[in-house]
C-alpha positions in Angstrom: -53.4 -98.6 183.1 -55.5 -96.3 181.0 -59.5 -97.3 180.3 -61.4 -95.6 177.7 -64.8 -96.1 178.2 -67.4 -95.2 175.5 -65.8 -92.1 174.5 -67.2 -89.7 172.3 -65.9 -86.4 170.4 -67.8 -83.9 168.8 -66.9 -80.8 167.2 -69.4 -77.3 166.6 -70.9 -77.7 163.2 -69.3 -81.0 162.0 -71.5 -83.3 160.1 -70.6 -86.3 162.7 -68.5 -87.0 165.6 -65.1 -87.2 165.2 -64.9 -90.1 167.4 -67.5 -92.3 168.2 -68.1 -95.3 170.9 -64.7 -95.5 171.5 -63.4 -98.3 174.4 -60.2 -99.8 174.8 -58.1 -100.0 178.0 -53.7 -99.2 177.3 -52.0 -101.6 180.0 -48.7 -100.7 182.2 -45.1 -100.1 180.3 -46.4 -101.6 176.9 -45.9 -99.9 173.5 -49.8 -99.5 172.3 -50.1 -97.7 168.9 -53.3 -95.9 167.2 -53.2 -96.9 164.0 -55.3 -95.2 160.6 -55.7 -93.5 157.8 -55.4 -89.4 157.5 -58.7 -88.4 159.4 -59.2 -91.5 161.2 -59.6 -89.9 164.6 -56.1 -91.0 166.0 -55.1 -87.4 166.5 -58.2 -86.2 168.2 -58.1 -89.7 170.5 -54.5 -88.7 171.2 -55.2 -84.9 172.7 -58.1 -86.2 174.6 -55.6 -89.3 176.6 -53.0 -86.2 177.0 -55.7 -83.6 178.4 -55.3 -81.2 175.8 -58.9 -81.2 174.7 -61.7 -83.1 176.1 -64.5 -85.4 175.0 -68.0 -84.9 174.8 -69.0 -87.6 176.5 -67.2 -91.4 178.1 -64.7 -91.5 180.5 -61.2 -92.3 180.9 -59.3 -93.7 183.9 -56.3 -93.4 184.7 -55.5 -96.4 187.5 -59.2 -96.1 188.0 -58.8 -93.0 188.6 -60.5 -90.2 186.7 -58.2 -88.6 184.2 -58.7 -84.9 185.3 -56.1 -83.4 187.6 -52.9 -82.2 187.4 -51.3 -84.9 189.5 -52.4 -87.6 186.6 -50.9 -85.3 183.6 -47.9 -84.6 184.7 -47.0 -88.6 184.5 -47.5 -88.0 180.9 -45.3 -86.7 178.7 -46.4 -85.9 174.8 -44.8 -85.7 171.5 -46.7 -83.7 168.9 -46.5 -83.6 165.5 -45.4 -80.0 165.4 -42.7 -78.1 167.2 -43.0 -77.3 170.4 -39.6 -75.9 170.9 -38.6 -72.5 171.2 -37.0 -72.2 167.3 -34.7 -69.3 168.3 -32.8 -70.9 170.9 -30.6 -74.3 171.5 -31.6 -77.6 172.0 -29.8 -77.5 175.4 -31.5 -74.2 176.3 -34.4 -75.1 175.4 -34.0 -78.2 177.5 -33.3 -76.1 180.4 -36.0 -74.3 179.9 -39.1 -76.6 179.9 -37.2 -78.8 182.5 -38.0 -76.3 185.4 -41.6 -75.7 183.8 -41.7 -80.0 183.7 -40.8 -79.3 187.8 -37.2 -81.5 187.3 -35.6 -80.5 190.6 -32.9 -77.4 190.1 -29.9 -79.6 191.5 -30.8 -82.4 188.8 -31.7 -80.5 185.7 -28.0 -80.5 184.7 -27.8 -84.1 184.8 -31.2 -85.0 183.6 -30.6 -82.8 180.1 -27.0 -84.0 179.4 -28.2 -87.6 180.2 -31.4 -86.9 177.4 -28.8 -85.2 175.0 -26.6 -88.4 175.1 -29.4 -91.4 175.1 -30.9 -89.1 172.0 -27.7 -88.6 170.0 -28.2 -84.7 170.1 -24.5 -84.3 171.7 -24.1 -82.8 168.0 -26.8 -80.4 168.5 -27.3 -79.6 171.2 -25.7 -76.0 171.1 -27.1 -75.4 167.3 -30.4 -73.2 166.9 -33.8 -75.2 166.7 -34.5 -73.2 163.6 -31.9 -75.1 161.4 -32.1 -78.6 162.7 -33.1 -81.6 160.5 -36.9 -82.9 160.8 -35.1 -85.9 162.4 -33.2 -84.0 165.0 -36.5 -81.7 165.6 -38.4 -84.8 166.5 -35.9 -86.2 169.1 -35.5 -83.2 171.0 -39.5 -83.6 171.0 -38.9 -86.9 172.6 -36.0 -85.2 174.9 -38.8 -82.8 175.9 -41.6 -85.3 176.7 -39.3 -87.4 178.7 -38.0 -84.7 180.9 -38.8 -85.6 185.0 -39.4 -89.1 183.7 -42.8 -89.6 183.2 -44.4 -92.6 183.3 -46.3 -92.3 180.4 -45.0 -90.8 176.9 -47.6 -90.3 173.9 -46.6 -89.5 170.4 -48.5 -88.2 167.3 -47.0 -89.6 164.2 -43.7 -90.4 165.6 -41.9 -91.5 162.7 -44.0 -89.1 159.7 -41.6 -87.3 157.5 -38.4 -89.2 158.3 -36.8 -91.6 155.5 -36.2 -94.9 155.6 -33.4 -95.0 157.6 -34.2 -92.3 160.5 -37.4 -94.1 161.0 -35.6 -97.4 161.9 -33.3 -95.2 164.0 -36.9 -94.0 165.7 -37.5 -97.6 166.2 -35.1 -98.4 168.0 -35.1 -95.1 170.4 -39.0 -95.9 171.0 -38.1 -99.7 172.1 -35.5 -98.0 174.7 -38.6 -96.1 176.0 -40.4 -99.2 177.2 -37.2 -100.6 178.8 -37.0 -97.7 180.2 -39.9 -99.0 182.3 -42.6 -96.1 180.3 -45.7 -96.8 178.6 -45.4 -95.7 175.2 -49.2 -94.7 173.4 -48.2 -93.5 169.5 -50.2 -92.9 166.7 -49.3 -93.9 162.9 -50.5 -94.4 159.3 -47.8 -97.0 158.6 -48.2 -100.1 159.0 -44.7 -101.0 159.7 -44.6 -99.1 162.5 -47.3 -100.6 164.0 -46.1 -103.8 163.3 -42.8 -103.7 164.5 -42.9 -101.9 167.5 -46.4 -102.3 169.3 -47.4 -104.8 172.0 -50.8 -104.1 170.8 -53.2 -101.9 168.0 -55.8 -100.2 167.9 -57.1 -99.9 164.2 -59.1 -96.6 163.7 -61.5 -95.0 160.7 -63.6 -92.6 160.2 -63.8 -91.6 164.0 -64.8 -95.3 164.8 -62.7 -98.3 166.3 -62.2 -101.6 164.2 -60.6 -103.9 166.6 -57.9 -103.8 169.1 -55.3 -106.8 169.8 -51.6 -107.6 169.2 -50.4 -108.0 165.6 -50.9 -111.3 165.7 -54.3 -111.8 166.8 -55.4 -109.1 164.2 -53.9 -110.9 161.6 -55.6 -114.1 162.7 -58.7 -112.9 163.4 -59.3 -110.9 160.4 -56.7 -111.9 158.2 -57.1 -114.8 154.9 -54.5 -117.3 156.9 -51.4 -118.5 155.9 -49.2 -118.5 152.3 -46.9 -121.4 151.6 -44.5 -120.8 149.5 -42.7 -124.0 147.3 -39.6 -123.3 145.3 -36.8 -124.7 143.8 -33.3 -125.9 145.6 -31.6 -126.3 142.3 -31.8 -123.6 139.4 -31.9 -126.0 136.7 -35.1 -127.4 136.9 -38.5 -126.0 136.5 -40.8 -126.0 139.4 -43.8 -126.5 137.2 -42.7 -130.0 136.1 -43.6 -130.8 139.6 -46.4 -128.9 139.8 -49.1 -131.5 139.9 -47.1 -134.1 142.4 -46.7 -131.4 145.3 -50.6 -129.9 144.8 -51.4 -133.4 145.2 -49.8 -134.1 148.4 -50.7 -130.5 150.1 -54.4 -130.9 149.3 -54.0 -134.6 150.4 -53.4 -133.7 153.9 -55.2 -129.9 153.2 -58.0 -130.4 151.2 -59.1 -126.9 151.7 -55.3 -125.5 150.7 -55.9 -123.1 147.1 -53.6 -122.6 144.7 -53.2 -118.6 144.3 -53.8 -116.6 141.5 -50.0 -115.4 141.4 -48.3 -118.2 141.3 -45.6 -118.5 138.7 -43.2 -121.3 136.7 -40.9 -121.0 139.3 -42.6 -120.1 142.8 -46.1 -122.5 143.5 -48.6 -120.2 146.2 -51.1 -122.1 148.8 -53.6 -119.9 150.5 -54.1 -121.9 153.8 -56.6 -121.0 156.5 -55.4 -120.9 160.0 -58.2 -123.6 161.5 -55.8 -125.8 159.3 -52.7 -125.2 161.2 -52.7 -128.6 163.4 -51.5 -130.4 160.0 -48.5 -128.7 159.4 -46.8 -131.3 161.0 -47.6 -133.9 158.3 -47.8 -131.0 155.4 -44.3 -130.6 155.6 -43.3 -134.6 156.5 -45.2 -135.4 153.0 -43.4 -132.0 151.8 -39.7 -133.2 152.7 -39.9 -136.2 150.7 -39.9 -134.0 147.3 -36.4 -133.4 146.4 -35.1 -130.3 145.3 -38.0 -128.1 147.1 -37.9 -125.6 149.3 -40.5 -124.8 151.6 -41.6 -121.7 153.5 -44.7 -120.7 155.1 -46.0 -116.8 155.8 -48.9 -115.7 158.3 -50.8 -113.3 156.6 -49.7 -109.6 157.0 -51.0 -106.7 158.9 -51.9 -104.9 155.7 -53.8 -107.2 154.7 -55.9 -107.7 157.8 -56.0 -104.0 157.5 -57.6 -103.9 154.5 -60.0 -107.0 155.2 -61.0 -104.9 158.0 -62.2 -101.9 156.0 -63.9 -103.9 153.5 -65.9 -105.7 156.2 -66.8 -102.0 157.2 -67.7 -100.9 153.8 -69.9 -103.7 153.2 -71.9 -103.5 156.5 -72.1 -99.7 156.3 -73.8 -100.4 152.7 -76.1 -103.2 153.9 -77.3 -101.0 156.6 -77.7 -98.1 154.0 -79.7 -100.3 152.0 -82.1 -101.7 155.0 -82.7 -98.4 155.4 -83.8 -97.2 151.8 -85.8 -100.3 151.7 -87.7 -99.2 155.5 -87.2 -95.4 155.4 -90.8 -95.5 155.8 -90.2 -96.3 159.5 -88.6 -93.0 159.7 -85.5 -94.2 161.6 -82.9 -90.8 162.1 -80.2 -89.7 159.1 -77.9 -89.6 161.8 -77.9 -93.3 162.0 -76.2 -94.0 158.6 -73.3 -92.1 159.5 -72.2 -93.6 163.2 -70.3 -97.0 161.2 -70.2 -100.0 162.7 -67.7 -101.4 165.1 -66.3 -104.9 164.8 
């Protein structure tokens, strides 16, 4: 278990800290992922957990332990966005290589390499120069690296950044195998896919200050607009809005607080539903099932848009509080105090 405890970053001549009142805790053999926008502090956050800068003030415990010797680092293996490898050499040499600097006993580096070459599909590569690998293959030898004499820890700066569509599903999957693997896995990443599909729980970063922290789920409940249901038509020949009237009727029967949303169209009819409401489902789709020729579906709101409900809700308090203050600057409270945001 990893606790951050009101950590703090600050570097020489920036306007404001980098990171600011940061406290979260990263349990045992979960996937937890840092998730913001470019300069949102995830990167600095990330060389701080893996000891390769330090903060300016807070602390951070590592099984309640102080995170500041060598015995605690070396259960951490890290992933960073650049390359680490030596570009003039192989995959398996470089492998080698770092293996007896990562302390892998001499009679096991053998196995332990050719068992990372195989689980990270760089049997291919693995006698080819670094220099003229893909991005794609770059980055898993970066995993191969971090993972040599299995530690239990692995962190990884934007993972996934650079890769298309299809590698970074492929990425998926290889980061899933690191927490059955029986590793904690702490990653960083602007998209919000990633953070969806892969994490056991977020932390939502911006501007050097933390928003919230929580599975997916709970984010989206807590800060999201609820839930969408979604009518539309079993048979193609008849139009949905005929009907219009008769199923608004029945959902705001039994949810009087259900709205009808902006995009709806002729053919697909769009209830906002908040999720306080969600004990009448039951009935909602009872009364529902007796319309013929609907079908019904019903969506929790996404991550995105809890995302973006949370930086709104940030924008507006960071404006009420620079308004209180032009309205009182006579009390002569400190500059520095309409730049530290507000945590939620």
């Amino acid at each position: 278990m990893i606790q951050v405890i009101d950590l703090k970053k600050e570097f020489p001549n920036a306007p404001k800290p980098a990171l600011e009142n940061i406290s979260l805790t990263i349990f045992e053999k979960e996937i937890f992922c840092l998730l913001g926008h470019n300069g949102a502090g995830k990167t600095t956050l990330m060389n701080i957990l893996s000891g390769l800068t330090s903060q300016t003030k807070g602390s951070l415990l590592y099984d309640h332990v102080v995170m500041d010797s060598k015995s605690i680092f070396k259960s951490i293996g890290f992933c960073s966005q650049d390359d680490i490898a030596l570009l003039d050499n192989t995959v398996k040499e470089n492998l080698v290589f770092l293996a007896n600097i990562r302390g892998v006993a001499q009679d096991s580096i053998q196995k332990e390499v050719e068992s990372l070459i195989n689980k990270l599909d760089l049997v291919s590569s693995q006698d080819k120069i670094i220099r003229g690998l893909s991005k794609e293959q770059r980055k898993k030898l970066s995993i191969a690296i971090a993972s040599l004499n299995n530690p239990r820890i692995i962190m990884m700066d934007e993972p996934t950044s650079g890769l298309d569509s299809a590698s970074r599903k492929a990425f998926w999957k290889i980061i899933k195998g690191l927490k059955a693997d029986q590793r904690t896995v702490i990653f960083t990443t602007q998209f919000l896919d990633d953070a969806e599909e892969l994490s056991d729980r977020l932390a939502i970063l911006s501007k050097g200050t933390l928003f919230a922290v929580g599975s997916s789920d709970f984010i989206k409940t807590k800060f999201g607009s609820g839930y969408t249901l979604l009518i539309t038509n079993s048979q193609a020949s008849s139009q949905l809005s005929d009907r219009a009237s008769e199923i608004g009727k029945k959902i705001r029967k039994c949810i009087p607080s259900a709205e009808l949303a902006t995009n709806t169209t002729l053919n697909v009819l769009k209830y906002a539903i908040p999720f306080e409401e969600k004990n009448k489902f039951s009935q909602l789709f009872s009364d529902l099932e007796k319309i013929k020729d609907i079908q019904v579906n019903l969506q929790m709101t996404n991550l995105e848009e809890a995302f973006e409900s949370l930086e709104r809700n940030f924008e507006d308090k960071t404006q009420d509080k620079r308004r209180n203050f032009d309205q009182n600057e006579n009390l002569s409270i400190p500059p520095m105090f309409l730049d530290k945001g507000i945590g939620l």
